[in-house]
C-alpha positions in Angstrom: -61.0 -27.1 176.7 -63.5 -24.9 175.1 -66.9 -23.8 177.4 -69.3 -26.2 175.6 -66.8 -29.5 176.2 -66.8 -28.2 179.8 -70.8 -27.7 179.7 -71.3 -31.3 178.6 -69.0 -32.7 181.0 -70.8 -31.1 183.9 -74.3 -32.7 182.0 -72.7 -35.9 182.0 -72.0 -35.6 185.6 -74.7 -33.9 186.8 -74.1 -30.5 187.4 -76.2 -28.8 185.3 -75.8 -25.7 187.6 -72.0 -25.4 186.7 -72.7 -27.1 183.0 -75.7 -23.9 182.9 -72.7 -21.3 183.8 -70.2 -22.7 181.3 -72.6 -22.8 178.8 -73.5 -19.2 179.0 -69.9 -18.1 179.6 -69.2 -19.8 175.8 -72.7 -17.9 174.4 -70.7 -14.6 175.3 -68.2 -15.4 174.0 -70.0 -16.5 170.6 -72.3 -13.2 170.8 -69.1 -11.4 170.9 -67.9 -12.8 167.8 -71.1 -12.7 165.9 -71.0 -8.8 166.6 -68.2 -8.7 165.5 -68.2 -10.0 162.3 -72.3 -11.1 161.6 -71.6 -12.2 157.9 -69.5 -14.8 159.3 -72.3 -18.2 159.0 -70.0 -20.4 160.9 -69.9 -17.6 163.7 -73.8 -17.5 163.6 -74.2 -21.4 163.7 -71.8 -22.1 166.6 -74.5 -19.0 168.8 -77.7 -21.3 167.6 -76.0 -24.4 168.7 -75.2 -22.2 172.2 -78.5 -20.9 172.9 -79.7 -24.4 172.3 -76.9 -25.7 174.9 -78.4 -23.2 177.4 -81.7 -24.4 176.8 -81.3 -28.3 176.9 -79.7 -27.6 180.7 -82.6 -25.0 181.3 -85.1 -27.9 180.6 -83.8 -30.4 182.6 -83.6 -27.9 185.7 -87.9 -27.3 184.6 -87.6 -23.8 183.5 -89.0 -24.4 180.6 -89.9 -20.2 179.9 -86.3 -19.6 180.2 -85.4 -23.0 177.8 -88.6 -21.5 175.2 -86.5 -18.5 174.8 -83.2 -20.1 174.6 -84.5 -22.2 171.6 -86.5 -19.4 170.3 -83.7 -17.7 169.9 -81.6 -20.3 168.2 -84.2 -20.6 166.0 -84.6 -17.3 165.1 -80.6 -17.5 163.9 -81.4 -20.9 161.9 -84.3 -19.3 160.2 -81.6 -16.3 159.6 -78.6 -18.8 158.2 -81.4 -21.2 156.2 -82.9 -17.9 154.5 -79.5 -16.3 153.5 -77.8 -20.2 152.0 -81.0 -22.0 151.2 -78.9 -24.5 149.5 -77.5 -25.7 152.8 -78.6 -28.8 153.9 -76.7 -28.5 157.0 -78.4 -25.5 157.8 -81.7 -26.5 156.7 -81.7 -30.1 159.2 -80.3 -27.4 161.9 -83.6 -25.4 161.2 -85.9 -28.5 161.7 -84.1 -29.5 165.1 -84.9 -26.4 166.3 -88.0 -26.0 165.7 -88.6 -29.5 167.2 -86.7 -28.2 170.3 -89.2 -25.5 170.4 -92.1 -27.9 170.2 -90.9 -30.0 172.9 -91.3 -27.3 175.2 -94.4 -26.2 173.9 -95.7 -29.7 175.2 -94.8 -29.8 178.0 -95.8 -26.6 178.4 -99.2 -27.5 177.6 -99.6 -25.6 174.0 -100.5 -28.7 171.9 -101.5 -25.9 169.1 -98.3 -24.2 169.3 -96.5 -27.9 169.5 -97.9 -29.0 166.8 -97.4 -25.7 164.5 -93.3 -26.2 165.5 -93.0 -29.8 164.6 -95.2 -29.8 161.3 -92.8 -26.8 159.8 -90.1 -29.2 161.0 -91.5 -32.1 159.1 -91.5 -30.0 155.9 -88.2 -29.1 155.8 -87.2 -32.6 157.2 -89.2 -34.0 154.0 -87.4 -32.2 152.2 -84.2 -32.8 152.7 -84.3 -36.7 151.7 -86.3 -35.9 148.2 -82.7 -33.7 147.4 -80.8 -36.7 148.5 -83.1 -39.8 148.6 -80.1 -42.6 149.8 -79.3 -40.3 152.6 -80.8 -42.7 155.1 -80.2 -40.4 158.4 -82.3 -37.8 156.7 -85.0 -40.2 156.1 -84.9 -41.3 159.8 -85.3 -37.4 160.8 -88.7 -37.3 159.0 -89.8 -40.4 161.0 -88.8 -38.9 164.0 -90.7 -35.7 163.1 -93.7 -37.8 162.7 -93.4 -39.6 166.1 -93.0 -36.0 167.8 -96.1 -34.8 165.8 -97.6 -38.2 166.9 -97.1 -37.2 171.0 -98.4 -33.6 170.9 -101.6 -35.5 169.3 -101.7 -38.2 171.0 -101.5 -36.0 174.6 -104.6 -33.4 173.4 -106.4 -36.6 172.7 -106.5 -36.6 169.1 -105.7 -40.4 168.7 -106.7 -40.8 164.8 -104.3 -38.1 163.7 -101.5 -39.7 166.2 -102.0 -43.1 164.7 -102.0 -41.7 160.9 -98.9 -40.0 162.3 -97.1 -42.9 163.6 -98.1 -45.0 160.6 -96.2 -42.8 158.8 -93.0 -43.0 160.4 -93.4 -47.0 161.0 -93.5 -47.5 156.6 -89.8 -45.5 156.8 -88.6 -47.2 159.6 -89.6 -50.5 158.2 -88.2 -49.5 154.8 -84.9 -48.7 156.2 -84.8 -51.4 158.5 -85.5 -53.7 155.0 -82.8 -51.9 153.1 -80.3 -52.1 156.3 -81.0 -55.3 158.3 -78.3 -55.4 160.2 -78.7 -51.4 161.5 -80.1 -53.0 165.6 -81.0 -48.7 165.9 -83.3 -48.7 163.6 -85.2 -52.2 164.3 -85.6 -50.4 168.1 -86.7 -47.5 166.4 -89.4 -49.4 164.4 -89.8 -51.4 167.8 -91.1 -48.5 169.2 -93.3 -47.5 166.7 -94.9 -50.3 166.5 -95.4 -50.5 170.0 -97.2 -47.3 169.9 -99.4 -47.7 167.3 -100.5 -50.9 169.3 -100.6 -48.8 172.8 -103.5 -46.8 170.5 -105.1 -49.7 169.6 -105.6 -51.5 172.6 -105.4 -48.2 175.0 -106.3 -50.7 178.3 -103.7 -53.3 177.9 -105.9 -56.0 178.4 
């Protein structure tokens, strides 16, 4: 069983201390063979998708510097692979989730600028994608999830008009996949939620 499989089963089970350790051991390992051989993409992918391991555990255990660095640092190979194959779609969705890692952080570090910055270069490439393949319907979730992200980070440094234009935008795709795909229960909780945020704006008390 490979480092990462271990990782996640110590997640599942609560260890992130021992899931932390295996992770890292397995980002060794993937440094090594990136040194080794850096024109090898598939190489380079599997040491993003490790430093984002690390920092997923690091969040959950609140060190969110160490986690900023850990995604930072996948990113900075993402940007890398998306740059050199900018063709790849694969490496152009792995791009957006890590900057929307990054932004994450950024929130709840406080930096609604910074959040905000991540998740809107996100959005653009998330856009993207679904205009090069329009009936690729996870791709056209992505972009509403981008928008709900960007809808938090506004919503938390107060600016509620730009959250509501934000989560408008990701309630008309969620409704226009749930109309295409009825029977798809993910996405009517997914427009659920939307629509129960837009309506958390709108009547802010409750009452």
């Amino acid at each position: 069983m490979s480092y990462e499989k271990v990782g996640d089963v110590l997640v599942a089970q609560g260890d992130l201390a021992g899931a932390l350790k295996a992770f890292r051991d397995g980002l060794e390992i993937a440094e090594d063979l990136s040194r080794a051989d850096p024109g090898n993409a598939g190489w380079r992918r599997d040491l993003s998708v490790s430093f984002n391991k690390v920092g997923d555990v690091l969040v959950a255990q609140g060190d969110l510097a160490a986690a900023l660095k850990a995604f930072r640092d996948g990113l900075a190979i993402a940007e890398d692979l998306s740059r050199a194959d900018p063709g790849n779609a694969g490496w152009r969705r792995d791009l957006s989730v890590s900057y929307d890692r990054v932004g994450d952080v950024l929130v709840a570090q406080g930096d609604f600028a910074g959040a905000l910055k991540a998740f809107r270069d996100g959005l653009k490439i998330a856009e993207d994608l679904p205009r090069a393949d329009p009936g690729n319907a996870g791709w056209r979730r992505d972009v509403a999830v981008s928008h709900a992200k960007i809808a938090n980070a506004l919503t938390t440094s107060g600016d509620v008009a730009g959250a509501r234009r934000a989560l408008r935008s990701g309630c008309d795709i969620l409704a226009s996949l749930v109309q295409s795909h009825p029977d798809w229960a993910e996405w009517k909780r997914d427009l659920a939620w939307f629509d129960a945020q837009l309506a958390a704006l709108d009547n802010p008390g409750g009452g």
